[in-house]
N, C-alpha and C positions, 0 to 999 in steps of 0.2 A: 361743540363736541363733534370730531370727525366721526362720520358711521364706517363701522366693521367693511369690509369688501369681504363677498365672498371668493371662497378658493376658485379657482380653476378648474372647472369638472376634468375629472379624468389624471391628473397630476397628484401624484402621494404628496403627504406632508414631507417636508424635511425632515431627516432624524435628528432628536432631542440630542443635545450634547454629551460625549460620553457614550456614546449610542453609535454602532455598527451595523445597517443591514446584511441582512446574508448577502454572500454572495452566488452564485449559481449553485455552483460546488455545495453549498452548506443547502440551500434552500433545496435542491433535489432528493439530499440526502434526508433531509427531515418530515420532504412529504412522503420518505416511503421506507419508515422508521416500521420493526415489526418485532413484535418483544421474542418472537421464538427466534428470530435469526439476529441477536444481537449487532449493533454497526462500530465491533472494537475493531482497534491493532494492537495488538502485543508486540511487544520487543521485550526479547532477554538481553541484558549485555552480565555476560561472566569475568567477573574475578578473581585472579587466585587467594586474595584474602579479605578478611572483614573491613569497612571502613568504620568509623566512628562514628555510632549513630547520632548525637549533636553536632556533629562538625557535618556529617553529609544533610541530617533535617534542614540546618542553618542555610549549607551553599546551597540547596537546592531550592528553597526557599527564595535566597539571595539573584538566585537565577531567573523564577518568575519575575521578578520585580526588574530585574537587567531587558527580559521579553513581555514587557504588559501587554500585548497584542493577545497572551494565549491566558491570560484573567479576564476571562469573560463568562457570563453565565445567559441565558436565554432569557428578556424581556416579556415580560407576562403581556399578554393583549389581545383582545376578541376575534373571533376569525375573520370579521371581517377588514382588519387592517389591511392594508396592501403590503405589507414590510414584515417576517420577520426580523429582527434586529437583537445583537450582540448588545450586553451592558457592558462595558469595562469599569470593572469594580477596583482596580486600583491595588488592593490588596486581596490576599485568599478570602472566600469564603470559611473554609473548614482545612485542616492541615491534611493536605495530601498525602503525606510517606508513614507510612504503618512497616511494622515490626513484627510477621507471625511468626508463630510458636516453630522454633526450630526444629530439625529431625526427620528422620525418613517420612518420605510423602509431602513432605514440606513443598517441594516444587510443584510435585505434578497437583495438587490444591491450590495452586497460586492461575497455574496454568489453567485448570478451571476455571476459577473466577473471570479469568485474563478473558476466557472466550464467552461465559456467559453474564453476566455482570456487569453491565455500562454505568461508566461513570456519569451523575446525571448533569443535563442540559442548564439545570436550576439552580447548579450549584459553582461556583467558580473557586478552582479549573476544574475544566472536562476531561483531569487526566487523575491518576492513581499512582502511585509511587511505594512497590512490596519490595523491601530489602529481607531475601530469603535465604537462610541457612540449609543448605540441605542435609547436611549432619548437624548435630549436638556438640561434637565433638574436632569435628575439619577444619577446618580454615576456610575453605573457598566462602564466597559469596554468589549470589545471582538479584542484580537489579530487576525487577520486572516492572514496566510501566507498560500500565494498560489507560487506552486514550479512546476519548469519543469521536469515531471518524466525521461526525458530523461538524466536529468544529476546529478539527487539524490533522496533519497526516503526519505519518511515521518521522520522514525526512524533517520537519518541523520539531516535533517532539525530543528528537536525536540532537537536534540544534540546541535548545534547551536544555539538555545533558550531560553536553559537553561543555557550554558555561558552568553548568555545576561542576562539573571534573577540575576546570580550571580553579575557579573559586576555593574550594576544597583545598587544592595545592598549596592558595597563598597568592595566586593571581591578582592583581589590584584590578585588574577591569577584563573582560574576556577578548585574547583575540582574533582580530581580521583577516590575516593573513592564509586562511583557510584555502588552497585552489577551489575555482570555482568548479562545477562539474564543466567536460569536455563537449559542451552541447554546440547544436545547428542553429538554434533557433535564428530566422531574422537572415542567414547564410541564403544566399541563389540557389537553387539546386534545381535538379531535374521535376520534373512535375508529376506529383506521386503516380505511380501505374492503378490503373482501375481494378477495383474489389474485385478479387478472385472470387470465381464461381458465379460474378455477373452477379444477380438480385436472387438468389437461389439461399433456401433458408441452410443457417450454417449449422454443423455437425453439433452434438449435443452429448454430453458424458453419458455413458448410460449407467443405468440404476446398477448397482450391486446387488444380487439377488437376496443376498441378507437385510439388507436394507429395510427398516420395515415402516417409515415416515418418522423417525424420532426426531424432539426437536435438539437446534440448538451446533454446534459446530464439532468436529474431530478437528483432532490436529496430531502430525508427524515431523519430528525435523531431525533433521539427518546432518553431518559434519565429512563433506566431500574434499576432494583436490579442485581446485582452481583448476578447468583444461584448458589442456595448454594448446595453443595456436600456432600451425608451421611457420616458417619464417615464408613472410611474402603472403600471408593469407589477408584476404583483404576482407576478413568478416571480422566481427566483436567477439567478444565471451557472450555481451548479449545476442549476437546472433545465434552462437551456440544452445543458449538459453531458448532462444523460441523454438528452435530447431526438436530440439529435446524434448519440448512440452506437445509441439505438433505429435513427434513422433510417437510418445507416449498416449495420449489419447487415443492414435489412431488403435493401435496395436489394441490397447485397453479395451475400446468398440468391436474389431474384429472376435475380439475372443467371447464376447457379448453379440454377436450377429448382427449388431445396427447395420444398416445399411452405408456404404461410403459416401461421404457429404462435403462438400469444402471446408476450410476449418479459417474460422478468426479467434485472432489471440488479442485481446486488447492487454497494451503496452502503455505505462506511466511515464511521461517523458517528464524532466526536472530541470530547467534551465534556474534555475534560481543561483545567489551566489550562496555559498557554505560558509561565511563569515560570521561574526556576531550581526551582520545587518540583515542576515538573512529573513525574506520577508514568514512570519509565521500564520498557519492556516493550512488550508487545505489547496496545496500553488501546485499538483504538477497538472498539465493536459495531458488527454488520453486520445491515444489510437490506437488505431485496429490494423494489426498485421494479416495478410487473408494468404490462406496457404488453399491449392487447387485440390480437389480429392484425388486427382492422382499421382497427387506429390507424395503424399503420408500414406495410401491405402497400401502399397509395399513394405516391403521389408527393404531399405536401400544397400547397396552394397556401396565401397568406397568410393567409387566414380559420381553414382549419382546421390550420396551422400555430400560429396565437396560440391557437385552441382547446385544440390538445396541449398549450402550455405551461403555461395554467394549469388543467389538470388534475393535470399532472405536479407540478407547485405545491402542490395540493392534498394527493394520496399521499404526497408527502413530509415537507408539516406535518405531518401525522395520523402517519406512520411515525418521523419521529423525537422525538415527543413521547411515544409510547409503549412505556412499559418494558419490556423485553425483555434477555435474558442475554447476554453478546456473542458467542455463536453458536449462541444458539437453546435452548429448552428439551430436545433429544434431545441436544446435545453435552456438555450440562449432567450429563446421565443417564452418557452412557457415559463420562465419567469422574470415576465417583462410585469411590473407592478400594475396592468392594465386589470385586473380583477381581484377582489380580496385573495387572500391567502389561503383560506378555506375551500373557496370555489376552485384554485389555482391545484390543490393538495388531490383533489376528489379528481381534476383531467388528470395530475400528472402519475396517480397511481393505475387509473380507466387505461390511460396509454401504452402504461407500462406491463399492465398484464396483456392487452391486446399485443402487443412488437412483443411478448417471451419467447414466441418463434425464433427470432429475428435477432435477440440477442448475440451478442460475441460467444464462442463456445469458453473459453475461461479467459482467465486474468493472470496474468503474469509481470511481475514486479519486482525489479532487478535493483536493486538498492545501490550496487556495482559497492568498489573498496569504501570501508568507512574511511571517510576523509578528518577525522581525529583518534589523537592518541586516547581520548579516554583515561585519561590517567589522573588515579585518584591517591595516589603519594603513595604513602604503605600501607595500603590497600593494593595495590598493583595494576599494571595496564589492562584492558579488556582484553581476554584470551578469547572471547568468540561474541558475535553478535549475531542476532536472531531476529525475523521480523515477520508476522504475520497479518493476510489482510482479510479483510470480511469474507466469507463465503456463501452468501444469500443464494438463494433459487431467483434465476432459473440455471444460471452458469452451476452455484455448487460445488465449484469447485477452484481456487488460486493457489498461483506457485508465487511465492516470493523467497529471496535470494540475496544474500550480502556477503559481501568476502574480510577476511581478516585472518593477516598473520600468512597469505598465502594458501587460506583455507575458503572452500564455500559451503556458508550455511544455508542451507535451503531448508523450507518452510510449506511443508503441502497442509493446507487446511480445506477443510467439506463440509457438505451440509448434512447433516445423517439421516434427514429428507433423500437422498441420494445414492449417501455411499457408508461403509462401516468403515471398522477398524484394520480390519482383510485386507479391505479393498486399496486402502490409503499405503499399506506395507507395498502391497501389486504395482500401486502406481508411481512408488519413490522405486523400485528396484528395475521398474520399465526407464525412468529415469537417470537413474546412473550406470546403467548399461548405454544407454545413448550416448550421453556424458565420451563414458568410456572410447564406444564407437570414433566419436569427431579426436581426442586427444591423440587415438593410433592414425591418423589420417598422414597421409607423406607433406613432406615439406613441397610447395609448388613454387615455381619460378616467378620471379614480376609479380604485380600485385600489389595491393596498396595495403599498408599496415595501418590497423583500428586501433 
């Protein structure tokens, strides 16, 4: 009888078949899981009429099964594992799409749940599926899926959705043909310019004076114009978008007395394809865009307003054309399966309250055009889409942003650790006043169009 060999000190076992380790992205998120500050996304997407709720339970159902990558639930196992790890369960656990009570109040109780209520880890999927009437009596519909950010992201969940759309139709298989987004990644570029403000801690929203430590999220979203961009402008809409969000903070701080501070925006980059191959999980990398404090601590006027833009323009080619892990070379580090997962949970939360300084000052999360029709036969196409991302402390505060139909939805959510109801109206109307500001900007000459 040949004898056992031991393992290899220091080397995890192999995952059990069937079996996914986290991967950074998921393993980050779950050592610093906190029940007051839930880790959903919500997306609405609106319809002008009802769908068929066994024709939409079926395709959507028909959809997980098309993406098994997002039927997974959380593998039970001692802390001191070196792995967590993904089960793929093959089929649902429990049926995801519910049916509440229709009628006034209908939405904004769904939107509740959306923010505080996580779908859990244990159960496969880590998403939720409310088809919501918000009259008794209307036609319209609002899909709401509410998803565990720990085991996939928005962009992910929307891929999933639109196989159901397709299905639904009469679709035999869902397709490919989706453009992919317009991304850099793997592209030459210039070599990102160094962090504004040098090592200098960056600006911080300040509290609302109402505020009074509640737990748990607000949220606002608003239904804007797409601004529009002179001919020859060589910035984005997402550059607009950061622009915006710098600006709005700053002004937000001044009228709160903080002191002027550099400002980083951290930005979700998505190179992924928008096809049914689309890989599902939590796929974009994040940077940080650093704006100087005395870019934002003004009020700009048009000159040095079109100056910000294409600067901002600049940071951002350079930043998303260079390679980077998608949360950095230290998230990469601590969680290298060199210590159980337990020991791995207790540094990565020690670290993470220690760097709240140091933190990026918010998150902002540009969905850009939805890249499918959504279209659910007669039921009708999506008239708007909506997407919201976590707003934990110590930031407290993200903008997310999707277009459709020539429209932009934006999406302010908070921590109420932070900011109220007020405050949230203050900071969307500082925002589309900016908005406004770039769209009246002149047409410039030359220039490279985004």
């Amino acid at each position: 009888m040949t004898a056992l060999q031991p393992a290899r000190p220091g080397r995890p076992p192999e995952p059990a078949p069937g079996r996914i380790p986290f991967p950074v992205v998921d393993e980050i998120s779950r050592h610093c899981l906190r029940e007051e500050e839930p880790e959903t996304v919500h997306i609405e997407v609106h319809l002008p009429r009802q769908p068929d709720p066994e024709r939409l339970r079926s395709a959507f159902g028909e959809a997980l099964l098309r993406h098994p990558r997002i039927l997974v639930r959380e593998a039970p196992g001692s802390w001191y594992r070196r792995r967590y790890e993904w089960e793929l369960t093959g089929t649902p656990d429990v049926d995801p799409v519910g049916f509440p009570e229709p009628g006034p109040g209908a939405l904004e109780r769904a939107r509740v749940r959306a923010l505080a209520v996580t779908p859990p880890l244990s159960v496969s999927p880590p998403v939720r599926l409310e088809v919501v009437r918000p009259s008794s009596t209307g036609s319209s519909c609002v899909l709401l899926l509410t998803l565990n950010h720990t085991a996939l992201d928005g962009p992910a969940c929307l891929r999933v959705l639109a196989t159901a759309a397709e299905l639904y139709g009469g679709a035999v298989a869902p397709t490919s043909s989706v453009r992919s987004p317009v991304g850099s990644a793997g592209r030459p570029g210039p070599p990102p310019p160094g962090r504004a403000g040098g090592p200098a801690r960056p600006a911080r929203v300040a509290p609302a004076t109402d505020a009074r430590g509640a737990g748990g999220n607000g949220l606002l979203l608003a239904d804007l114009p797409v601004p529009r961009r002179p001919a020859g402008a060589g910035y984005t809409v997402n550059d607009q978008l950061l622009v915006a969000t710098c600006l709005m903070i700053a002004r937000w701080n001044r009228l709160h007395d903080a002191p002027p501070r550099p400002m980083r925006i951290t930005m979700p980059v998505d190179d992924r394809p928008r096809g049914a191959e689309m890989p599902i999980g939590n796929g974009t990398r994040l940077v940080e865009v650093g704006f100087e404090a005395q870019e934002c601590a003004p009020e700009p006027g048009p000159e040095a307003l079109a100056a910000l833009l294409h600067r901002t323009a600049e940071r951002t080619r350079a930043l998303k054309s260079a390679p980077r892990p998608q949360l950095g070379h230290a998230a990469t580090l601590l969680t290298a399966p060199a210590l159980p997962v337990g020991m791995r949970a207790a540094l990565t939360r020690g670290i993470r309250w220690a760097a709240a300084p140091w933190t990026s000052t918010t998150l902002l999360s540009n969905i850009g055009r939805i890249p499918y029709p959504l279209d659910f036969a007669e039921a009708g196409r999506a008239e708007a889409v909506w997407f919201s991302a976590p707003a934990a402390m110590p930031r407290g505060l993200t903008v997310t942003t999707a277009s459709t139909g020539g429209r932009l939805h934006l999406a302010l959510r908070w921590s109420r650790a932070l900011l109220d109801d007020a405050a949230g109206q203050r900071l969307c109307d500082f925002f589309t006043e900016y908005l406004a500001a770039m769209t009246a900007l002149p047409a410039v000459s030359g220039g490279e169009g985004a």
